[in-house]
C-alpha positions as CSV (number, residue, x, y, z in Angstrom):
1,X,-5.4,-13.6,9.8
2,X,-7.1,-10.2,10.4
3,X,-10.5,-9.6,8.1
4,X,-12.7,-6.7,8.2
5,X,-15.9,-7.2,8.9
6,X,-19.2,-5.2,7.6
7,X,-22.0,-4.0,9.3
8,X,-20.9,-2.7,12.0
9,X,-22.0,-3.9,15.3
10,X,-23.8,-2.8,18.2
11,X,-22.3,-5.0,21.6
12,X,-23.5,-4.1,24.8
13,X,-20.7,-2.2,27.0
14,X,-21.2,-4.9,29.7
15,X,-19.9,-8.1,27.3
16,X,-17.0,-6.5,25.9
17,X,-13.1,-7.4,27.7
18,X,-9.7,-6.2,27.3
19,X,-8.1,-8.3,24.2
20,X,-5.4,-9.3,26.4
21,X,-7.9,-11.9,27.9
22,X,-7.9,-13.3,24.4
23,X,-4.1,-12.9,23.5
24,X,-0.9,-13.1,25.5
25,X,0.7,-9.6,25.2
26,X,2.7,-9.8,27.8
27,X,4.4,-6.6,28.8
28,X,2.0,-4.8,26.2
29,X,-0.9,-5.9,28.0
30,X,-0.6,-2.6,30.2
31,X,-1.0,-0.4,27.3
32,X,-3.7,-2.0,25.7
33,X,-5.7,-2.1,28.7
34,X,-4.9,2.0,29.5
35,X,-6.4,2.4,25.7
36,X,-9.4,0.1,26.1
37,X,-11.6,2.6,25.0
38,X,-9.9,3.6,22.0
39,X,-8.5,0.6,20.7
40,X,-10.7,-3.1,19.6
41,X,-12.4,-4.5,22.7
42,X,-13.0,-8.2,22.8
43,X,-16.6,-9.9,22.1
44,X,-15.8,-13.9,21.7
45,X,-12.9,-16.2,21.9
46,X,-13.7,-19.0,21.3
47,X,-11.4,-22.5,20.0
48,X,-13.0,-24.1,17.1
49,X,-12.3,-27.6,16.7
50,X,-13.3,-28.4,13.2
51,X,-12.9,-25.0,10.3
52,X,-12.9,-25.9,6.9
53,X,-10.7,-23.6,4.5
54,X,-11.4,-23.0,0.8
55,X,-10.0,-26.4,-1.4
56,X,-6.6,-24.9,-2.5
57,X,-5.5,-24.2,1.4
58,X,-3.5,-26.1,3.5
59,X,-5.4,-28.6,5.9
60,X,-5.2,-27.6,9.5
61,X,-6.7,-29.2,12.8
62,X,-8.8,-26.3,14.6
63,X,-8.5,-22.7,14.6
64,X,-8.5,-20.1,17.5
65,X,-11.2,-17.1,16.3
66,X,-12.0,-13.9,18.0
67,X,-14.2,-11.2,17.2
68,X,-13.4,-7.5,18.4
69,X,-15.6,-4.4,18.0
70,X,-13.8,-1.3,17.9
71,X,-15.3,2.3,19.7
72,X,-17.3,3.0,16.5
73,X,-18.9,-0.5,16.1
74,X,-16.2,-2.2,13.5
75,X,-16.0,-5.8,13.6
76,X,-12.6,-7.6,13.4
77,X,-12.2,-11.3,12.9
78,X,-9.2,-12.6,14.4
79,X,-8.3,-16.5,13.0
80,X,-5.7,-18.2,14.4
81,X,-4.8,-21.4,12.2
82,X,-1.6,-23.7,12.6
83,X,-0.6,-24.6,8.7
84,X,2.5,-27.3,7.8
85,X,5.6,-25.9,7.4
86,X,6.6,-25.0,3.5
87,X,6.4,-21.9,1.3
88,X,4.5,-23.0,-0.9
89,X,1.7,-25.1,1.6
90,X,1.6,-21.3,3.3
91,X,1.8,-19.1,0.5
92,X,-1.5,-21.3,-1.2
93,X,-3.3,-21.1,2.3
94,X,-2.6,-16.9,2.3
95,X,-4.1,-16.9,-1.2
96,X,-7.0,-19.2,-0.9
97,X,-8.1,-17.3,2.4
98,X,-7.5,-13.8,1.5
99,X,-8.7,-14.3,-2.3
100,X,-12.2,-16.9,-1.2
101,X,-12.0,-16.1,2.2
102,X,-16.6,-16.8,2.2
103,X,-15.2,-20.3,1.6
104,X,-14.4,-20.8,5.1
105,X,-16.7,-22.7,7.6
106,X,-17.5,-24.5,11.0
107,X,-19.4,-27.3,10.8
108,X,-20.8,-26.8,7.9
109,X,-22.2,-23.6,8.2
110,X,-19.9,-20.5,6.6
111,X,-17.9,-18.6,9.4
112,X,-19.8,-15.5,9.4
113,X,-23.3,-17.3,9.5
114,X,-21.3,-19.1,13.0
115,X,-20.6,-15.4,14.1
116,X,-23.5,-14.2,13.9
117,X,-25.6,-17.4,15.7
118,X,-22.5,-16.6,18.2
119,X,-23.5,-12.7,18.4
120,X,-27.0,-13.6,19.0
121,X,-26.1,-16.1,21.8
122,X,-24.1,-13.3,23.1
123,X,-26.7,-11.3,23.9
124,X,-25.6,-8.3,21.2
125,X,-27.7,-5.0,21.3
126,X,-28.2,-5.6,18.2
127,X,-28.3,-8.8,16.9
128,X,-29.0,-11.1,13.7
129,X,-32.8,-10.4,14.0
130,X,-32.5,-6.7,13.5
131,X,-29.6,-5.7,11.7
132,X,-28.0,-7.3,8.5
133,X,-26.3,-10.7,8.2
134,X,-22.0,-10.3,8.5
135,X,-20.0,-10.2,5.5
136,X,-16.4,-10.3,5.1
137,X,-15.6,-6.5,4.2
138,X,-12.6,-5.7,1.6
139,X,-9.5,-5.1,4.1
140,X,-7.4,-8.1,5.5
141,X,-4.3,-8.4,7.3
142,X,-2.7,-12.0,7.5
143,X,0.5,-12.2,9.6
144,X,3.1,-15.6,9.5
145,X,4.8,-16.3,12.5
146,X,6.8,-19.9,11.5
147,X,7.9,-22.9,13.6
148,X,11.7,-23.5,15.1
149,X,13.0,-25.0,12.1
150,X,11.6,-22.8,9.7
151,X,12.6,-20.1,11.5
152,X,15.8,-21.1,11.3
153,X,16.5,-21.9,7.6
154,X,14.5,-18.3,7.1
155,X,17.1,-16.6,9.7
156,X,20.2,-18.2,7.6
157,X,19.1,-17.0,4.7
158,X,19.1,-13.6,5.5
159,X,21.9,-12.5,7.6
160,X,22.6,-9.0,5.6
161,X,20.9,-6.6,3.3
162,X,17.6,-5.6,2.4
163,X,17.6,-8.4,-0.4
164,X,14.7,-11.3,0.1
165,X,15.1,-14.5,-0.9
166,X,12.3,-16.7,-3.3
167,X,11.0,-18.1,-0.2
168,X,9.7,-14.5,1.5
169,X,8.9,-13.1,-1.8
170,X,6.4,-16.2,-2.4
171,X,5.0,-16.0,1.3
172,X,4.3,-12.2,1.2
173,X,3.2,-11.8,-2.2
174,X,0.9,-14.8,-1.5
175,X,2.5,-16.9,-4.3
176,X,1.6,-14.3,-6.9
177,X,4.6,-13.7,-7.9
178,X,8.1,-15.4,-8.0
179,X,11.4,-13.6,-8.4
180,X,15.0,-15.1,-8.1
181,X,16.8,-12.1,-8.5
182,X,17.1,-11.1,-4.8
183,X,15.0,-7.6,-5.4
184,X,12.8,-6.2,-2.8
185,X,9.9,-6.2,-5.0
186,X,8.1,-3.4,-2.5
187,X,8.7,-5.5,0.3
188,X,9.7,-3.7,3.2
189,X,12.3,-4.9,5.7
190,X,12.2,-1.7,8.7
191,X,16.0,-1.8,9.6
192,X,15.0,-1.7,13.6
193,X,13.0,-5.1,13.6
194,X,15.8,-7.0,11.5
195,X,18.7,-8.2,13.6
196,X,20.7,-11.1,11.6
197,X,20.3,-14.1,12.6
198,X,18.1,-13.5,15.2
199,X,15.1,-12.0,14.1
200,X,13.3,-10.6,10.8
201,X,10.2,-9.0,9.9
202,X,9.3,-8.2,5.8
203,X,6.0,-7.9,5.0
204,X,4.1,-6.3,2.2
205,X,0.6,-4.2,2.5
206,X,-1.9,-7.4,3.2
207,X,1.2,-9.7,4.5
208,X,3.4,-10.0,7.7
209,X,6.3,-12.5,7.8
210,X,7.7,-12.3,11.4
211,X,10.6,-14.4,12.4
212,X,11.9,-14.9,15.9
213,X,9.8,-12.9,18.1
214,X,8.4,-14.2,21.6
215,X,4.4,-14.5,21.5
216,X,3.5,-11.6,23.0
217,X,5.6,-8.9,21.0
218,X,3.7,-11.0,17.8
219,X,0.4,-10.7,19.2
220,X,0.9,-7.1,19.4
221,X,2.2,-7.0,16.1
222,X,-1.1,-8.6,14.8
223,X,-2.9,-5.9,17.4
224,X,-1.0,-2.7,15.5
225,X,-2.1,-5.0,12.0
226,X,-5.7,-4.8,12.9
227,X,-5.9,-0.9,13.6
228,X,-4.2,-0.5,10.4
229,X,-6.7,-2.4,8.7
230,X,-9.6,-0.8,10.6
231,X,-8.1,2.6,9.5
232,X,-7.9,1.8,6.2
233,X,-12.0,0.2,5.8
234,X,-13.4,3.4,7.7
235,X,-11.4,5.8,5.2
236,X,-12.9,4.0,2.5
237,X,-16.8,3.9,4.6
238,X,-16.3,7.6,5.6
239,X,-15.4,8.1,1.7
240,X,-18.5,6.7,0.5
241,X,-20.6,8.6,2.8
242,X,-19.4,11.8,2.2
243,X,-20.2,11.0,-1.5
244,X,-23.9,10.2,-0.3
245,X,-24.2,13.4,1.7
246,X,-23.4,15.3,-1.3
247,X,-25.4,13.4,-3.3
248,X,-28.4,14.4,-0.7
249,X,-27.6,17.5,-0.9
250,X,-27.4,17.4,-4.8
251,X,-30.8,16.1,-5.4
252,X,-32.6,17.6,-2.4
253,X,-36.0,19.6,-3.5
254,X,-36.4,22.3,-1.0
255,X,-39.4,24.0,-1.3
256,X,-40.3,25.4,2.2
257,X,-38.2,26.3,5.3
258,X,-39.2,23.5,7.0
259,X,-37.7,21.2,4.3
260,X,-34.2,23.2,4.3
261,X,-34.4,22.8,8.2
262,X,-34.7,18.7,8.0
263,X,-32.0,18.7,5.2
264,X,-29.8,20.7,7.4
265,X,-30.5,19.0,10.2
266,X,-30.0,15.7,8.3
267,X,-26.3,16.7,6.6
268,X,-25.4,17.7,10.2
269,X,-25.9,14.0,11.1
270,X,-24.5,12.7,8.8
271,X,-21.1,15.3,9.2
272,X,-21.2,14.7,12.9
273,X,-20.3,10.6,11.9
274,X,-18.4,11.3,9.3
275,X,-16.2,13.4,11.5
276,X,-16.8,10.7,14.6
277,X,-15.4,8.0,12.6
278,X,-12.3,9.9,10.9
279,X,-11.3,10.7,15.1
280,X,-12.0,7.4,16.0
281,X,-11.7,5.2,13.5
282,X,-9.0,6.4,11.2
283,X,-6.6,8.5,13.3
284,X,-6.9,7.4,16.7
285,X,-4.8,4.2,14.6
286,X,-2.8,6.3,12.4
287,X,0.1,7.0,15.2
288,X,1.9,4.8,17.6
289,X,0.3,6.4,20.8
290,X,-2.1,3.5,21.6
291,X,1.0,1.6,22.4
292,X,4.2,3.3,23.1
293,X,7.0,0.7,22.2
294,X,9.8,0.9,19.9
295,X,9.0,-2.2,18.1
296,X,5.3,-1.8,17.6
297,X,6.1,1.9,16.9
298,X,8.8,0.7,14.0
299,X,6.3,-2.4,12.9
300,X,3.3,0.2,12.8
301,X,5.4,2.8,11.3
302,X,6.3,0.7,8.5
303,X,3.0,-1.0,7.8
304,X,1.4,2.2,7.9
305,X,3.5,3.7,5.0
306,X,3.2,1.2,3.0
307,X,-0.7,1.1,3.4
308,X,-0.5,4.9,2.3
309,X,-2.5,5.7,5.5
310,X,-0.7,9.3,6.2
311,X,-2.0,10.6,2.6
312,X,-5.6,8.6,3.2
313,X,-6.1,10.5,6.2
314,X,-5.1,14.1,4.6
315,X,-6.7,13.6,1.8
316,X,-10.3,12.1,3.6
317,X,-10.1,14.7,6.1
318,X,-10.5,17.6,3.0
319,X,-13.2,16.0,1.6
320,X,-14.8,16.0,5.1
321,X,-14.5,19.6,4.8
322,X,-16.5,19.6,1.5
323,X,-19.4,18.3,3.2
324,X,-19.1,20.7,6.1
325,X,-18.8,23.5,3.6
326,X,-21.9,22.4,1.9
327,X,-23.5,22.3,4.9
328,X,-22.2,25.8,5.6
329,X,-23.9,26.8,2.6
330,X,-27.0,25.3,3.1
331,X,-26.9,26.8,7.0
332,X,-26.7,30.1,4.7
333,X,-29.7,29.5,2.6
334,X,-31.7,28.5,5.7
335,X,-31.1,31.2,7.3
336,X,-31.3,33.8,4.1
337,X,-34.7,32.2,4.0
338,X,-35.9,33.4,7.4
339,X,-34.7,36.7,6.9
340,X,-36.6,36.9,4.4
341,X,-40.1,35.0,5.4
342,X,-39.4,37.4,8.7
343,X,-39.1,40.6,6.7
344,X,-41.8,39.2,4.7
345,X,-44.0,39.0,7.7
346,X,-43.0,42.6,9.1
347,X,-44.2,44.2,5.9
348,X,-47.3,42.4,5.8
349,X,-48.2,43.7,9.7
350,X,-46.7,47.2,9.1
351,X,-49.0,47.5,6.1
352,X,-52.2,45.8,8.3
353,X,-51.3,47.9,10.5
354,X,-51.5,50.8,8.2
355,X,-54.0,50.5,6.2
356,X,-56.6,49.9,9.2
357,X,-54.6,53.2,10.7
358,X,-56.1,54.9,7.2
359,X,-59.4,53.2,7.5
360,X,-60.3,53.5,11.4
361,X,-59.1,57.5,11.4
362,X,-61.7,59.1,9.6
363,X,-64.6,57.3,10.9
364,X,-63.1,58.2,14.7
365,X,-62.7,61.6,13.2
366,X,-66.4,62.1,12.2
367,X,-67.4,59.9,15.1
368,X,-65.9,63.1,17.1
369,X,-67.8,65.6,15.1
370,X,-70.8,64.0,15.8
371,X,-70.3,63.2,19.2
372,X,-69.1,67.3,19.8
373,X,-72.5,69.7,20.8
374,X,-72.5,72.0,18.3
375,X,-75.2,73.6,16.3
376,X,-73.1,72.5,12.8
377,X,-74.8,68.5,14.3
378,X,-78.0,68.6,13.7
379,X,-79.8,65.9,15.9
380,X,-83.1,65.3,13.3
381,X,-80.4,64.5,10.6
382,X,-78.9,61.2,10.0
383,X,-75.0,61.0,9.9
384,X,-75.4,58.9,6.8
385,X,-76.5,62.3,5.3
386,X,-73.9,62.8,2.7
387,X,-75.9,65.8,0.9
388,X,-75.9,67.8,4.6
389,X,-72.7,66.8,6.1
390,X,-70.2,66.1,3.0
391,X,-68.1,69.0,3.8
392,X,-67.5,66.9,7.0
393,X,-66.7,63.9,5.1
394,X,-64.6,65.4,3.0
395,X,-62.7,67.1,5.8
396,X,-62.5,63.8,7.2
397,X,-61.4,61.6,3.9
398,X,-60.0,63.9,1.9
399,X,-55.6,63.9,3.8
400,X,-56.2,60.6,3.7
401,X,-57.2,59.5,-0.2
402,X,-53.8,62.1,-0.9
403,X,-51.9,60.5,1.4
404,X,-52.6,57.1,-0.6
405,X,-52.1,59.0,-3.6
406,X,-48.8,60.7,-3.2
407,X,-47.1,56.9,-1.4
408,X,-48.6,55.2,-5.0
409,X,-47.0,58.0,-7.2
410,X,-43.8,58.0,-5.5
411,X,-44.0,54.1,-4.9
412,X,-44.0,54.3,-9.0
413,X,-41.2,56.8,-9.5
414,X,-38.7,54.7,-7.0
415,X,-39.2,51.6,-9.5
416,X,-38.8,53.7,-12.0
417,X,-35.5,55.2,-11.4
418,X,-34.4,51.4,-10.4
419,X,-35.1,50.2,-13.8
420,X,-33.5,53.0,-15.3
421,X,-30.4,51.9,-13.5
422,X,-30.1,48.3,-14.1
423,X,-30.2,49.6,-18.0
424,X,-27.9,52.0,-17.7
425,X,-25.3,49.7,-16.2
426,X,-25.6,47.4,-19.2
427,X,-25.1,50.7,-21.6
428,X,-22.3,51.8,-19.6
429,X,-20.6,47.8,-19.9
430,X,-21.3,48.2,-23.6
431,X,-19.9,51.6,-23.9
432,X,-16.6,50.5,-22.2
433,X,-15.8,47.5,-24.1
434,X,-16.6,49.2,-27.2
435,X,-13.9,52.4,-26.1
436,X,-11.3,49.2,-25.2
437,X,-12.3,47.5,-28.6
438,X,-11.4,51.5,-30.1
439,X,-8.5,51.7,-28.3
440,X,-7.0,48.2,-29.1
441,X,-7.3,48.7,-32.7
442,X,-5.8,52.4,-32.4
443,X,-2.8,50.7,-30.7
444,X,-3.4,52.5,-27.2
């Protein structure tokens, strides 16, 4: 069984492993150790020697769990339980665990609480103290791999055709549903991974039957599960979040530059994860790269299309670009806005600059006179003698008082002839609808 877990998890790089030290993969365990980076690393394995599942499961003697983080910090629970063999005895256990799966413990305590004492005594970057307590998240895989004799009868039963007998339709539908009739009922059967009576794989979106495989081909079957279901959690995460980010952006006051600057930079955060986690979260999974082998490619292929993954991934990616186009605008607006404080400021020194041009000149001008020898300066006089030396002043003040006067007249005349023309625009509008109204009714 394969569960999502929520938050996500900070390990340090140094405690995590390959997850083929964890699970025999056999001739896989090449590929998966080439795409360690990309694919879920391994944080614990350990065998648990009491687990209690919710009442209406199966009872079982000790389960194997594992916890994996994946490149953006996404836990995934591996659980590893033996159940009796019987459709019904497994179909209960797949309900129980997937429908009350915060019913499980170990020794008492529920399985997540156990994880994270475990994370703590892991020594996690982040650990219970600091971040939020586990939670089972809404995505689960669980994949059925039964005994000899099971496998047998199973095997016999289906030696042709894409038909599915009562016994598969109960164990993949979880016992939700019974049908005698021999229909597929959605269940999908890829052609490559069905060989009669030899081996057979039909499995549903949350349920794996696989029959006659050797270990490691259905470890890496569970491995290709678990990206699916990481996939499909971060689609939904990244969904949400872009939601938020709009809804930032939506009720954002922005009163000042400085406030469009921190909501900018804040959206470009939050579109850098957002665009993080749809790489490495959603599609780094969505293709059959990771591990190039015809069965996990037909296995993944299958599960993938029935998880509706391909149009997930379109249709996330687009809303991605929503937020990177609000962004866009708001990268507009910001910088609209210093265009304008900058021209702002321009004007404001240019006219400075000007008006102490118009005050300083004249008083360097009669400074000048003053300063000149000439018999029109006479030194028992005061130069704050307006009655003797206002032809100076005048001479002086007089360009530029007309200066100031003509820039205010035509200052007025410019606004003016712009009002003019926003009303004539309006009269013009009017003007033509009313000819088109004319000319409708005249039948032209």
């Amino acid at each position: 069984m394969t569960y999502h877990l929520t938050p996500q998890v900070r390990v340090a790089d140094d405690m995590l492993r390959p997850l083929s030290e964890a699970l025999d993969l056999g001739r896989f365990a090449a590929h998966v150790e080439a795409s360690g980076r990309l694919l879920p690393r391994l944080v614990l394995h350990e065998r648990v020697p009491e687990i209690t599942l919710p009442p209406s499961a199966a009872r079982v003697d000790g389960a194997a769990v594992i916890l994996a983080v994946t490149p953006r910090w996404d836990p995934l629970l591996f659980v590893d339980v033996e159940i009796p063999d019987g459709s019904d005895a497994i179909a209960d256990t797949l309900y129980a665990t997937w429908q009350d799966r915060s019913a499980m413990r170990v020794g008492g305590a529920p399985l997540t609480e156990w994880l994270d004492e475990r994370l703590h005594a892991y020594r996690v970057t982040a650990g219970p103290a600091d971040q939020p307590p586990l939670e089972f998240g809404r995505n689960v895989h669980q994949s059925v791999f039964p005994g000899a004799a099971h496998a047998q009868r199973l095997l016999a039963e289906h030696t042709s055709g894409d038909a599915v007998s009562q016994e598969v339709v109960a164990i993949v539908l979880r016992g939700t549903l019974n049908d005698g009739t021999g229909a597929t009922l959605g269940i999908r059967r890829p052609e490559t991974l069905n060989n009669p009576g030899q081996t057979m794989v039909a499995h549903g979106r949350g349920v794996s039957l696989i029959v006659g495989y050797a270990p490691p081909v259905e470890n890496a079957f569970a491995l290709a599960a678990a990206g699916i279901v990481n996939a499909v959690a971060a689609v939904h995460r990244i969904r949400r979040q872009a939601f938020e980010a709009l809804e930032l952006d939506r009720t954002a006051v922005v009163e000042t530059t400085e406030g469009a600057r921190a909501l900018v930079t804040q959206l470009s955060r939050r579109l850098s994860d957002l665009q993080l986690d749809l790489s490495f979260s959603v599609e780094a999974y969505a293709d059959t790269i990771l591990i190039p082998e015809l069965l996990i490619e037909s296995f993944h292929s299958s599960l993938r299309d029935v998880s509706a993954l391909a149009d997930a991934v379109t249709n996330t990616s687009r809303i991605v670009d929503r937020v990177n186009a609000v962004l866009a605008t708001r990268c507009v607006d910001l910088e609209t806005a210093s265009q304008e404080y900058a021209e702002g400021r321009d004007r404001v020194l240019a006219t400075v600059i000007a008006a102490g041009s118009v005050i300083a000149l004249p008083p360097a001008l009669l400074l000048a006179f003053f300063g000149v020898n000439s018999s029109d300066v006479d030194p028992r006089r005061s130069i704050l003698d307006v009655q003797h030396y206002g032809v100076a002043y005048a001479i002086a003040w007089l360009p530029f008082v007309l200066l100031i006067a003509v820039g205010l007249v035509a200052r007025r005349r410019v606004s003016l002839s712009l009002s003019a023309s926003e009303a004539v625009i309006p009269d013009q509008r009017r003007t033509r609808r009313s000819w088109l109204g004319r000319s409708r009714r005249d039948g032209r």
